[in-house]
VODRENNU-905125 format. One record per residue: residue in one letter; x, y, z of N, C-alpha, C in turn. Coordinates in steps of 0.001 Angstrom, whole numbers, plus 500000, padded with zeros to 6 digits. Each point is the difference from the previous one (the first is absolute). Layout:
VODRENNU-905125
PT   r    neast   nnorth      nup   caeast   canorth     caup    ceast   cnorth      cup
PT   a        X        Y        Z        X         Y        Z        X        Y        Z
...
This chain:
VODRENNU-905125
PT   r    neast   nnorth      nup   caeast   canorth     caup    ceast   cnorth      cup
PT   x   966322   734042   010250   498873    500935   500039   500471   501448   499942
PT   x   501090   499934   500874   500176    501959   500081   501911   499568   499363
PT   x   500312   500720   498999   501813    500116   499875   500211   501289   500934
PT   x   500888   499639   501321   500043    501007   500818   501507   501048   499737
PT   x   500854   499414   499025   500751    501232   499009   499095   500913   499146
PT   x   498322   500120   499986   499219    500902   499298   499454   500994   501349
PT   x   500224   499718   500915   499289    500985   501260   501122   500092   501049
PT   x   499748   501485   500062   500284    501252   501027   499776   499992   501317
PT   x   498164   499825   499947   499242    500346   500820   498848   499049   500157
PT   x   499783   499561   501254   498723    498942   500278   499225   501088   501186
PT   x   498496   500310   499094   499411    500645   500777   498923   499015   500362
PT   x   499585   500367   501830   499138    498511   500437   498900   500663   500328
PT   x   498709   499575   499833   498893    500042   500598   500159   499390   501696
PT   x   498948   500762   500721   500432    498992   501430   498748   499357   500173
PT   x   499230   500178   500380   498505    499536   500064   499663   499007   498877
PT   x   500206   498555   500288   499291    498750   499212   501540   499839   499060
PT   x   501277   500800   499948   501492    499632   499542   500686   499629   500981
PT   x   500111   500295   500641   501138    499724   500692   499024   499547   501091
PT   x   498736   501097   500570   499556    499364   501818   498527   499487   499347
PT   x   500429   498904   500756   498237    498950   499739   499287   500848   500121
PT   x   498554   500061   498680   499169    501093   500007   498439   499706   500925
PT   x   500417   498649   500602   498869    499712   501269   499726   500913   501233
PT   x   501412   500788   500445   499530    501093   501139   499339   501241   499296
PT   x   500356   500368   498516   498923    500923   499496   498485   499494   499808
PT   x   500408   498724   499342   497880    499589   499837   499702   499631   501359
PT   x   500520   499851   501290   499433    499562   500964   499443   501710   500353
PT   x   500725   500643   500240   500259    501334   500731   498428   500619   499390
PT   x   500358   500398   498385   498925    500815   499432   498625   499036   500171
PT   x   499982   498651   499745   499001    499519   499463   499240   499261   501119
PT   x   500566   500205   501334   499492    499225   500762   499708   500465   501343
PT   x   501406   500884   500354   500126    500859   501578   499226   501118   499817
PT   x   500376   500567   499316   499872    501856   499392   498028   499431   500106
PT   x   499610   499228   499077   498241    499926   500010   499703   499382   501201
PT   x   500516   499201   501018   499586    499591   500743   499861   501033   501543
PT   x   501024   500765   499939   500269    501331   501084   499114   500893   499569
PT   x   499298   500284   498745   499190    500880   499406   499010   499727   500178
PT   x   499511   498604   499921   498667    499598   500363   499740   499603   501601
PT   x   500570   499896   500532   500027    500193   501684   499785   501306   500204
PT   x   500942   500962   499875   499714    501315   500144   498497   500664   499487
PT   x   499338   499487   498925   498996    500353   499542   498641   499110   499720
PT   x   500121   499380   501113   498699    498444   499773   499983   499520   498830
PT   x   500928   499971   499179   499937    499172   498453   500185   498675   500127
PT   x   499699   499425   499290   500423    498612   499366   501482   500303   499066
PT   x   501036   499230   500092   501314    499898   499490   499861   500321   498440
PT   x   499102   499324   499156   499680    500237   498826   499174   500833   499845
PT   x   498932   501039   500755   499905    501140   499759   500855   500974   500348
PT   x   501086   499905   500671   500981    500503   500307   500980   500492   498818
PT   x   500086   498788   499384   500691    499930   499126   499567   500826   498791
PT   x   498883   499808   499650   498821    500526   498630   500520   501748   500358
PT   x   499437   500357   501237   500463    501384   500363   501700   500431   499395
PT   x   500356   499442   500651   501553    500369   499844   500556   499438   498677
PT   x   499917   499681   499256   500316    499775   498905   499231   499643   498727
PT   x   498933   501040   500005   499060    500256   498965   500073   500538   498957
PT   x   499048   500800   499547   500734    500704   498566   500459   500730   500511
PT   x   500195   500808   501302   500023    501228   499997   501860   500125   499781
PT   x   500634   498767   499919   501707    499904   500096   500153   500345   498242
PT   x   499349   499547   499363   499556    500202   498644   500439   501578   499461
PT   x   499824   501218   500956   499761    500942   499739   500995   500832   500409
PT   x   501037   499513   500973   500810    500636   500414   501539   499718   499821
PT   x   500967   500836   500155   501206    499907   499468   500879   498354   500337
PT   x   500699   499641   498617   500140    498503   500465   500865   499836   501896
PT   x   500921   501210   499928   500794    499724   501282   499506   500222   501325
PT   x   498225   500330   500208   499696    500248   500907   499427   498209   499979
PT   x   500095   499127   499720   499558    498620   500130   501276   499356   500900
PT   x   501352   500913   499772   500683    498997   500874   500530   501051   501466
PT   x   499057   501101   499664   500768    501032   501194   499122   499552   501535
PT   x   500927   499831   501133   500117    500191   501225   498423   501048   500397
PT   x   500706   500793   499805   499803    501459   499900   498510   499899   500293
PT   x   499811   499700   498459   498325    500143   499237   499608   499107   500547
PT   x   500021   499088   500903   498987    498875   500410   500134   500280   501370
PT   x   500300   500554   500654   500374    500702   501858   498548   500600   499556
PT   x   500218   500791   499085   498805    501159   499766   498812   499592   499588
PT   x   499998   499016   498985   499179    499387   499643   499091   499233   501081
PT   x   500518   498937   501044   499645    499200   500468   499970   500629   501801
PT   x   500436   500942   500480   500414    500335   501042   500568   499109   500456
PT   x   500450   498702   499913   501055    499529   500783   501751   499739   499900
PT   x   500158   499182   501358   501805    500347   499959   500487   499320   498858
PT   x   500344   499983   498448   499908    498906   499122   502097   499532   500128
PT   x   500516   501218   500717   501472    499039   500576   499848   499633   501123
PT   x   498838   500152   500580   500140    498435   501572   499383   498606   498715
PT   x   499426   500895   499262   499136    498366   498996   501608   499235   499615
PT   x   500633   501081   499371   501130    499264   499330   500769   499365   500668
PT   x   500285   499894   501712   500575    499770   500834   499586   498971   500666
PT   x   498488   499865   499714   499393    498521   500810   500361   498611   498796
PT   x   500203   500969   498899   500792    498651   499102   501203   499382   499786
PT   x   501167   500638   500718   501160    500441   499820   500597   498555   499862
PT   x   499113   498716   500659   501130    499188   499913   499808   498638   498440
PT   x   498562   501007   499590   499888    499428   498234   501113   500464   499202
PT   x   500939   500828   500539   501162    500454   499401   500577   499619   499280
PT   x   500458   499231   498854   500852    499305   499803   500569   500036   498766
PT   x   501246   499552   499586   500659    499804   498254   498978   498915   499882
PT   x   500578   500352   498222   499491    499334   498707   500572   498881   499961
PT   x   500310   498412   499614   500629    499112   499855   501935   501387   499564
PT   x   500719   499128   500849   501527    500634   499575   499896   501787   499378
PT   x   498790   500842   500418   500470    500978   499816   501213   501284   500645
PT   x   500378   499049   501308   501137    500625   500359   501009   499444   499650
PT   x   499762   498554   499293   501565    499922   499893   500331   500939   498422
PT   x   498767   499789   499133   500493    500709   498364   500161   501730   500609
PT   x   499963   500490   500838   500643    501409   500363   501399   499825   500559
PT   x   500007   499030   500722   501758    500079   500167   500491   499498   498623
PT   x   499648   499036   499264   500353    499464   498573   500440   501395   499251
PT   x   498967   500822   500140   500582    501197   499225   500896   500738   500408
PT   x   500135   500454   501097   501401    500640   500751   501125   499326   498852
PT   x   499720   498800   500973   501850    498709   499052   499731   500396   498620
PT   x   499307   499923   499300   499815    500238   498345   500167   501341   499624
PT   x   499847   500925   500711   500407    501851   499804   498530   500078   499641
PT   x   499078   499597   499804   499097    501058   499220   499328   500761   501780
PT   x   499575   501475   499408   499260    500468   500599   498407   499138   500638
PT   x   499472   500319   501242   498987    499490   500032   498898   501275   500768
PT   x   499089   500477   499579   499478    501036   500511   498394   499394   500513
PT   x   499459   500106   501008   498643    499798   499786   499080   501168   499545
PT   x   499213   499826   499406   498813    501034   499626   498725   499332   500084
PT   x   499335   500291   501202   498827    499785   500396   498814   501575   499834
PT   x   498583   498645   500186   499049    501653   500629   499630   499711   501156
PT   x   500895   499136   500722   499609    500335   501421   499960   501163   500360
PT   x   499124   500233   501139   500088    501340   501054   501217   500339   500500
PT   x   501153   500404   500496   500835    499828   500987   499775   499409   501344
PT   x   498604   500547   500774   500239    499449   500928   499728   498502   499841
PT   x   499356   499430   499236   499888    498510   499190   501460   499190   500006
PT   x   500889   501106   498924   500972    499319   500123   500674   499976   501089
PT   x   499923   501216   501583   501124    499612   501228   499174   498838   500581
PT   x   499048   499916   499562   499210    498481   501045   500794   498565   499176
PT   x   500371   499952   499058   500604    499203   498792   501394   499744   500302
PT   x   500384   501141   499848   501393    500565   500545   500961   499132   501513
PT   x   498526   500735   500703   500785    499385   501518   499907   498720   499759
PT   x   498968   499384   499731   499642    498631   500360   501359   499058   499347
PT   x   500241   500439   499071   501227    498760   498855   501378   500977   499328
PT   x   499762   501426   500744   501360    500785   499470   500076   500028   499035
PT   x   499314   499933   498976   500554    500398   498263   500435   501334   499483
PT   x   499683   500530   500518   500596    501641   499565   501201   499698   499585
PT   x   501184   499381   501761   501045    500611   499593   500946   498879   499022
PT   x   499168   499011   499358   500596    498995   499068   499805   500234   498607
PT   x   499705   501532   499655   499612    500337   498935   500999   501699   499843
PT   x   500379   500394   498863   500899    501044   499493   499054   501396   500287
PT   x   498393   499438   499398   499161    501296   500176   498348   499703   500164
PT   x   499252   500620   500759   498583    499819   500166   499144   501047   499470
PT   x   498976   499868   499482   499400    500808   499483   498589   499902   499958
PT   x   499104   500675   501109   498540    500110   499800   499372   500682   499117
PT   x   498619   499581   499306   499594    500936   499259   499426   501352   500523
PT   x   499592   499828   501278   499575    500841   501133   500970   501545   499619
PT   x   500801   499720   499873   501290    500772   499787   500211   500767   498690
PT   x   499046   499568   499370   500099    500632   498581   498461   500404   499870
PT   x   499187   499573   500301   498551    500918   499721   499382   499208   499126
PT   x   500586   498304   499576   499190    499552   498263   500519   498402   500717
PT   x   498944   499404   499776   499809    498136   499922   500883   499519   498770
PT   x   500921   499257   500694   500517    499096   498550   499216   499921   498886
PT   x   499003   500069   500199   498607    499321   498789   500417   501282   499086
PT   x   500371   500904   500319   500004    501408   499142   501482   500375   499663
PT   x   499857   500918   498637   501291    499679   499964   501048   501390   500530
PT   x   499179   500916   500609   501074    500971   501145   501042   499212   500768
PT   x   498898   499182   500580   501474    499385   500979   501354   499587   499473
PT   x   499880   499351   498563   501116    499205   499530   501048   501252   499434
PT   x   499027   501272   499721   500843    501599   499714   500714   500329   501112
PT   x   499371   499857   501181   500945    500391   501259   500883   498785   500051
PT   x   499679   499178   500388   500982    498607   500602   501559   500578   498921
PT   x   499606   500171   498464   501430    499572   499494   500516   501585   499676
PT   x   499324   501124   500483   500442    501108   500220   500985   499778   501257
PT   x   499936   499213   500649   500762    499874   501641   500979   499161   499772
PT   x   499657   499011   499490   501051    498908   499602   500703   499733   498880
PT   x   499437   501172   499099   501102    499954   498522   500021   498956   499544
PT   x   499329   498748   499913   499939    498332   499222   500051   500792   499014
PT   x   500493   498540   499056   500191    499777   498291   498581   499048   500375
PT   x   499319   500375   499312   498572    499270   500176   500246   498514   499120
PT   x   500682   500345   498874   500193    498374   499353   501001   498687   500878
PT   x   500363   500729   500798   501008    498993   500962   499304   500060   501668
PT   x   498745   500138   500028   499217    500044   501336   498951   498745   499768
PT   x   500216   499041   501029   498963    499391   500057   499065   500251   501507
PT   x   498497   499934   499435   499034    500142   500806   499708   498510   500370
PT   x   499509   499464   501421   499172    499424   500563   498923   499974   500896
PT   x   499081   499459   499699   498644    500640   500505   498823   499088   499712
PT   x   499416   500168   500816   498361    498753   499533   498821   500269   499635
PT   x   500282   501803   499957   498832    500538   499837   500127   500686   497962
PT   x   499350   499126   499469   499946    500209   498747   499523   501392   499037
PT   x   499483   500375   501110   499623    501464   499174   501249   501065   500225
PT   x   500823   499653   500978   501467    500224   500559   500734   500289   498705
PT   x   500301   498803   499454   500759    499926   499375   499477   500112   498454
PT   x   498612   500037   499664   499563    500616   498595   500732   501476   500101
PT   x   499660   500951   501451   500619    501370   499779   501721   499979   499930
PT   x   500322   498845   500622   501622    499935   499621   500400   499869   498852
PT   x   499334   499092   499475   500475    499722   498625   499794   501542   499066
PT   x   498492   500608   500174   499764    501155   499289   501258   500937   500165
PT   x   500814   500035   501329   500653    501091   500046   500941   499534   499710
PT   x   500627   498443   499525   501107    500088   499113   500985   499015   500887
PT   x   499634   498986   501388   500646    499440   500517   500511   498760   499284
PT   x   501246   499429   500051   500230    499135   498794   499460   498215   500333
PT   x   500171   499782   500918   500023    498779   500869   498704   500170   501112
PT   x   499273   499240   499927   498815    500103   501039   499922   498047   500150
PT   x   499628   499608   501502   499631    498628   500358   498586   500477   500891
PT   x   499476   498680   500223   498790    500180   500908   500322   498890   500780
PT   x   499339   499556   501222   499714    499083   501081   498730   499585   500093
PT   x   500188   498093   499618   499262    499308   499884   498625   499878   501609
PT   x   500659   500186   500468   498809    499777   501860   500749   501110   500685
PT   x   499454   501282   500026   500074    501160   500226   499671   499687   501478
PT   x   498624   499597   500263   499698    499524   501428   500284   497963   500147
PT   x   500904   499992   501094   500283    498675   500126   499257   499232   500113
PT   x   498426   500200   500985   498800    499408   500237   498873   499963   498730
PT   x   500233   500474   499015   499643    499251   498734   500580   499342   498930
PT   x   498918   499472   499327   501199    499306   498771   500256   500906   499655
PT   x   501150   499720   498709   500989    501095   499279   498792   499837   498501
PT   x   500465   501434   499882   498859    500794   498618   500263   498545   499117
PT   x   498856   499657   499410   500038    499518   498487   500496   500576   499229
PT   x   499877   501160   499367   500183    501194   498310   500571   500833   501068
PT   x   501199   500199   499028   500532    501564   500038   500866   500306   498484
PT   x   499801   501002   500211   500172    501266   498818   501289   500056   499821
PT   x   501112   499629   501149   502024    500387   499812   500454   498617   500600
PT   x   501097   500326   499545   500795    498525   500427   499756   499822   501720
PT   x   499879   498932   500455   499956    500230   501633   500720   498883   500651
PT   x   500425   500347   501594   500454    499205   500384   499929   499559   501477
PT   x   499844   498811   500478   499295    499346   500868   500583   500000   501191
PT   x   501434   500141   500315   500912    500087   500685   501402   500376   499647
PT   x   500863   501086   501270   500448    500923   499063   501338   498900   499989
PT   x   500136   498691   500046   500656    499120   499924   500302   500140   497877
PT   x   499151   500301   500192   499702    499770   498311   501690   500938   499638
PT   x   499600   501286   500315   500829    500746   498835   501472   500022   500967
PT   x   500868   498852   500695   500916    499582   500422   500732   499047   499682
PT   x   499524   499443   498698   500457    498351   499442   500630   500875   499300
């Protein structure tokens, strides 16, 4: 699937790549409306209608994954939210072992997420990945959502990649349409992004189900 004498650099998505993407759909789709609708006599699904209506439609893509903007948004603590989940924490089938895999193999391994930061120290503490990785990188940090293609201007302004010898992984497909636009050579996706559903039917890039895969 991947000839790993063609890559440099393995850049990882973390959210639904590497960490089961069930503590994000639990967190957003279930706690976050359910603390909202307590706080405000709602029903969970009018809760929900509120908070993620058109009005997300209208505003900058990186305020959908900011900390920040939903404290404000919602008045509540949304890192005690992230903290009452902490122990949905978890890797992807063998995604810690294909990060030590890469150490032994030389290639670089960087993550580039749009987590929040404080997202990722709740991530962080819980399973230590930071320090099993060369470099971390929020989009928070650059001002632009992966979905756009600023971020991928900063990321390889910092990291100097040969973009034809970088492979991207990631599950989020509009991710990697802007990767590809900006010239990344190698892109994979992940088949069950969240473990508690089946794995996608259709996808658009080569994908892979377990990171057992790209170790044979």
């Amino acid at each position: 699937m991947i000839s790993w004498d063609e890559i440099d650099t393995v850049l990882l998505d973390m959210d639904g790549t590497l960490i089961d993407l069930n503590y994000d759909n639990t967190l957003w789709n279930e706690h976050l409306p359910r603390r909202y609708a307590a706080a405000h006599g709602l029903e969970p699904n009018e809760a929900s209608a509120l908070l993620y209506g058109t009005t997300m439609e209208n505003l900058p893509k990186l305020h959908y994954y900011s900390v920040d903007y939903w404290k404000q948004r919602t008045q509540l603590d949304i890192d005690r939210l992230h903290s009452d989940l902490s122990h949905l924490i978890r890797y992807r089938p063998n995604a810690d072992v294909f990060i030590k895999y890469l150490r032994k193999t030389g290639q670089r391994a960087v993550i580039a997420t749009n987590a929040h930061p404080n997202s990722l120290a709740v991530k962080d503490a819980a399973i230590g990945l930071i320090r099993q990785v060369d470099a971390c990188y929020s989009a928070h940090e650059f001002g632009w959502a992966k979905e756009e293609l600023g971020f991928w201007e900063k990321l390889f302004s910092l990291e100097f990649l040969d973009r034809e010898r970088t492979l991207l992984i990631d599950d989020n497909e509009d991710v990697l349409d802007t990767a590809i636009e900006f010239g990344v050579g190698h892109v994979l996706t992940i088949a069950q992004p969240d473990l508690q559903k089946p794995p996608r039917a259709n996808t658009r890039y080569p994908v892979i189900s377990d990171f057992a895969d790209l170790m044979t």
